[in-house]
N, C-alpha and C positions, 0 to 999 in steps of 0.2 A: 381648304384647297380641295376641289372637288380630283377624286383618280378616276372616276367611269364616266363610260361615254354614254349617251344612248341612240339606239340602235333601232331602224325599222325594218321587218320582215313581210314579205307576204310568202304563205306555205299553205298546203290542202288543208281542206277543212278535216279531215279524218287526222292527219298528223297534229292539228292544232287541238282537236279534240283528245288527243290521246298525250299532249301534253298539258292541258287542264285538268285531265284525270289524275295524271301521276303527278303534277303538282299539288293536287287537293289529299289525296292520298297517304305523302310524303311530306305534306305541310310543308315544301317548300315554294320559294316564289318562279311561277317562270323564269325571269331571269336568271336566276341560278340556275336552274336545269339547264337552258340555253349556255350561257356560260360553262358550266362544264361542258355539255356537250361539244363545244367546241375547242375546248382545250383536250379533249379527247381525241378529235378530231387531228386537230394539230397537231397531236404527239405521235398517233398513227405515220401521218402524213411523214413525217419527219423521219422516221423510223422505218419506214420504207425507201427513200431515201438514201440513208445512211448503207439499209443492207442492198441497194443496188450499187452504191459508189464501194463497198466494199466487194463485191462480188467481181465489179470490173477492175480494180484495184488486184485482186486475185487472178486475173487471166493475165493483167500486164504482167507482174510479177512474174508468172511459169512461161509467160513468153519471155518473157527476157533470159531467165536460166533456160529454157532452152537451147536457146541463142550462145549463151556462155559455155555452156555445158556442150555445144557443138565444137565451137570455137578453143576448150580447153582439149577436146578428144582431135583435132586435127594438127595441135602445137604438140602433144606429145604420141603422135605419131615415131 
């Protein structure tokens, strides 16, 4: 049972150049570089993400005790 797919790119010739080098280099095959490069990508991606919905997560939060903390200083008036 095959699990990869394959995949076609077009990219500059300096980018594609500079990844023939460091495939030859690192004796490994473009595809694997590619592949990680892209799950690098991906986890980036994901991970910014994460710290934007936590960040607005964090302003609802202090809005809202605000809100309470208004609401508790006018009931104990």
């Amino acid at each position: 049972m095959r699990t990869k797919k394959k995949v076609s790119l077009t990219i500059d010739e300096d980018l594609y150049e500079a990844i023939d080098k460091a495939s030859k280099t690192l004796k490994l095959a473009k595809s694997h570089l590619a592949q990680e490069a892209f799950s690098l990508w991906l986890k980036k991606q994901t991970e910014a993400l994460m710290a934007k919905g936590y960040e607005e997560e964090a302003e609802e939060d202090k809005a809202f005790a605000d809100v309470t903390f208004d609401a508790q200083r006018e009931i104990l008036k």
